[in-house]
N, C-alpha and C positions, 0 to 999 in steps of 0.2 A: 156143105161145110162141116168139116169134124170141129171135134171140141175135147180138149185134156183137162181132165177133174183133178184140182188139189185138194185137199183136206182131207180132215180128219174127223167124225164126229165126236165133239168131245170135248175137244182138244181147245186146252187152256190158252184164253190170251195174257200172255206175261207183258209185265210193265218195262217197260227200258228205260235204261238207267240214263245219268244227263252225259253223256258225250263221255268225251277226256276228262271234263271236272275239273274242278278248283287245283287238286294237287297235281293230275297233269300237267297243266298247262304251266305251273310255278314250277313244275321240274325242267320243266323245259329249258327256266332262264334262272333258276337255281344259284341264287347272288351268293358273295361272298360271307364269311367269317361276321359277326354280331359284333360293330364298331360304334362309338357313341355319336349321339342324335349332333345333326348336323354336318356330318361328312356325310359321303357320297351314297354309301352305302351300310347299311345295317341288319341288325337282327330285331329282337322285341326290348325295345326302351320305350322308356318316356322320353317326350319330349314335348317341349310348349305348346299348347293348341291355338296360339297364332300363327306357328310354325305350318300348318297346315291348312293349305286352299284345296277347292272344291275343283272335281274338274268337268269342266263347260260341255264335255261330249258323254256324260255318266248318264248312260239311258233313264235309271229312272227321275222322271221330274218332279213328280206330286207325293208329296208325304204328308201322309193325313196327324190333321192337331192332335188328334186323341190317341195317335199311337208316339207323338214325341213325347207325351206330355208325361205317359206312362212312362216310357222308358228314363226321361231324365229322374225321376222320383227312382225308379230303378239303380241307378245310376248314382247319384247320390248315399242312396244306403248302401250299394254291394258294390260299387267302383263299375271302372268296365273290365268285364270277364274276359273278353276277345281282343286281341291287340285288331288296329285298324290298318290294313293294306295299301301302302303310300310308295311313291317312286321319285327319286329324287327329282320338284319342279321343273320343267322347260324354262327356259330365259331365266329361275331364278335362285341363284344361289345361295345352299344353307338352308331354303324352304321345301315343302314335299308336296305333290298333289294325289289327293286320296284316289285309288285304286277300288277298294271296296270297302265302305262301313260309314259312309258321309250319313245316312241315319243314325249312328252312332255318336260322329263329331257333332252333329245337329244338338243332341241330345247334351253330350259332354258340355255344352256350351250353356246350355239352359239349366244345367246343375250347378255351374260355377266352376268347374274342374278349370284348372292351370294349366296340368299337362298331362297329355294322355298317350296308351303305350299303341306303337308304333310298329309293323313290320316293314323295313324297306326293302323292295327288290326293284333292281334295273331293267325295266318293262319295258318295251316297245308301243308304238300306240294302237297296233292292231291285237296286241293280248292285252291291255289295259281294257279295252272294247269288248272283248270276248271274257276276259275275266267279270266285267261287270256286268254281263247279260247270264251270262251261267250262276255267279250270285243272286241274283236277282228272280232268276226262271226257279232256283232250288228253294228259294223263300216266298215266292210266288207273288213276288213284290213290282211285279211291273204290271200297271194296265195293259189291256192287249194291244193301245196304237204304241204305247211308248217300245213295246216289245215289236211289232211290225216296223215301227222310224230305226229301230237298232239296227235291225235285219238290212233294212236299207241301204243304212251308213258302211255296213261291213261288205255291200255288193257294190257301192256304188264310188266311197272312197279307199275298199282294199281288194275289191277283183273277188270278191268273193262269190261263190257257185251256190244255190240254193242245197245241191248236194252237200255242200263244205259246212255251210252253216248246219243242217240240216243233226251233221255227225260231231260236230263240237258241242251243240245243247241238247246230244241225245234225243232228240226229238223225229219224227219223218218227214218226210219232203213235202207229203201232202199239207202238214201243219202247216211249215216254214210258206206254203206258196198260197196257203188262204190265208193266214195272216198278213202276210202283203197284200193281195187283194183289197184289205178293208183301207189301206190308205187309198182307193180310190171312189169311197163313199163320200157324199157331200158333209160339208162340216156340219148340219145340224146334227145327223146323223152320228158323227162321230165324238161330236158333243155330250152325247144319248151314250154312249159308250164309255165316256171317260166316266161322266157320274153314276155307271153301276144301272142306270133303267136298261140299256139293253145289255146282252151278254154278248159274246162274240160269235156263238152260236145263233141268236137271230140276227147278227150284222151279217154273219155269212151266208144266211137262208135269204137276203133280201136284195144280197150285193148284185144281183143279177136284174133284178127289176128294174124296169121303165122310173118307177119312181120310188128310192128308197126310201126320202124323206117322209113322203104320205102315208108308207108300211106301217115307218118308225113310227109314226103317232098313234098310230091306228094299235098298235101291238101293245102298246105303252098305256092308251085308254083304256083297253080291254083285259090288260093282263095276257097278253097269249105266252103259250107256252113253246120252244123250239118247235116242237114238231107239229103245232096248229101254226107258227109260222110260216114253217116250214110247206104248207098245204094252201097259207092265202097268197105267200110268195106262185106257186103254180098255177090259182087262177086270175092273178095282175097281168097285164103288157107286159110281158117279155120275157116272162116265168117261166114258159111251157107249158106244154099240155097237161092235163090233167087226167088224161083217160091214156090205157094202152090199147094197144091195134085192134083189142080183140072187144073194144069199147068197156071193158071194166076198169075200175081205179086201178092206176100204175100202181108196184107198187114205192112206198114213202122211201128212201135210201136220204141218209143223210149227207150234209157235204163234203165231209171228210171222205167220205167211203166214195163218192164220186167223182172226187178229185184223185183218192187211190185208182182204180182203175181206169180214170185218164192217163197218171203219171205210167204207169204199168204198162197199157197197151202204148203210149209212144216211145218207151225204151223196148219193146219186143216188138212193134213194126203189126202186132195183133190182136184182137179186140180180146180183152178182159172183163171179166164180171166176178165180182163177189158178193157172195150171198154171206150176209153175216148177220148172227141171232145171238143172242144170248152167250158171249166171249168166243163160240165156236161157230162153224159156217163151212165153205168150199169156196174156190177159186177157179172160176173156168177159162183156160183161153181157147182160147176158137181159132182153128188154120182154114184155109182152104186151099193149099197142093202139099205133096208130099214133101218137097222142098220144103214148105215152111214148117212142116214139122220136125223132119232133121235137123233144120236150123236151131228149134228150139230144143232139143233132145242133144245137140251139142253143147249150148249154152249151160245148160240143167246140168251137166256132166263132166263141165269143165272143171280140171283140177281136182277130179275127183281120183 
């Protein structure tokens, strides 16, 4: 079996940026002319902050007391700086349901504010959804399940492709498809997750074991670190092995890069492997007949 080498030594890994983004996606449905609070449509006013309800599918759930607390003091002395992102309610007319900045309203409410300023635009409910996960991913404001239950909602009630999600929150596929994974962790586990003991990196080093729960404790009494996880995960039921053919330690690949060249070799039909060190590495896929290397030597060169 041959094998074609990608990379570069050296060579920088650059950060990606979040998808389409906040001003995309609002270009997209780009409302009309700035009319006053309570018609249909708007630009940035004030208007009553009973005027505005929360809305029930707003990924994030959990807002910690000590970052309200700050902000309504905030709030109080400087007003609020950012109008808040609202669309004219379902079923109710005259009222708005917030779009993005409900840790805002939260806050406005606990300073005493009347009425706070407002942008309205005519959303759909699948860019309300995507607008609030893209917020939320750039302020880095969502636990990891509340950000996997998003992902959910947008495949499961809009047809949405792991690639589609994948390129709206700028993120890769491989994220987007371990991050789902971890909602199939038992809830102690994910319990472990919401409060910050584990990180999503040992939920994902462990989601493969016979038993996560008993990891999770174990990891948590000891303090382990991902990649000591990452190695007790290998010697549990159902881990894998822990040696390679040649009877030395395998070596450690973490899950992300595992999950890349899973995702890689089943879109090329060909086994993938990257080797990645220190932001640079190589990429190799492996053929075995001449065919499948034309096949990929056309792909590489399409639209070129």
């Amino acid at each position: 079996m041959e094998s074609v080498v990608v990379g570069e030594p050296g060579m920088a890994e650059g950060r990606r940026g979040l998808g389409r983004g906040l001003s995309a996606l609002l270009g997209e449905v780009e409302a009309a002319p700035a009319q006053a609070p309570g018609e249909r449509l708007g630009g940035a006013n004030e208007a009553p902050i009973e005027l505005l309800r929360r809305n029930p599918d707003q990924p994030r759930r959990t807002f910690r007391e000590d970052d309200l607390v700050e902000l309504s003091n905030s709030i109080r002395e400087k007003g609020i700086l950012q109008p808040i992102l609202v669309r004219p309610a379902p079923g109710a007319d005259g009222e708005y349901q917030i779009v993005a900045g409900e840790r805002r309203w939260r806050a406005a409410q606990r300073a005493g504010l009347k009425t706070v300023p407002i942008l309205v635009r005519d959303l759909d409910d699948l860019a309300v959804l995507e607008i609030g996960i893209i917020e939320n991913v750039q302020r880095s404001d969502l636990n990891i399940l509340e950000e996997a239950l998003s992902y959910r909602v947008l495949m499961d009630k809009f047809d949405r492709t792991q690639d589609n999600i994948a390129q709206t929150i700028g993120k890769s596929r491989s994220h987007v498809a371990n991050t789902l994974r971890l909602l199939a962790l038992p809830d102690e586990v994910q319990a472990h997750l919401v409060s910050g003991e584990l990180s999503a990196g040992h939920a994902r080093a462990i989601a493969a074991a016979e038993d996560p729960a008993a990891l999770a404790r174990e990891i948590i009494e000891r303090g382990l670190s991902v990649r000591d996880t990452e190695a007790l995960a290998r010697k549990s039921p159902g881990g894998g092995s822990s040696k390679s053919k040649g009877g030395r330690p395998a070596k450690v690949k973490d899950t992300d890069t595992q999950a890349l060249e899973h995702d890689l070799s089943s879109v090329l039909g060909l086994t993938v492997v990257i080797d990645h060190r220190d932001g640079a590495g190589q990429l190799t896929v492996s053929y075995a007949t001449l065919e499948q290397l034309d096949d990929l030597c056309n792909r590489l060169t399409r639209g070129v």
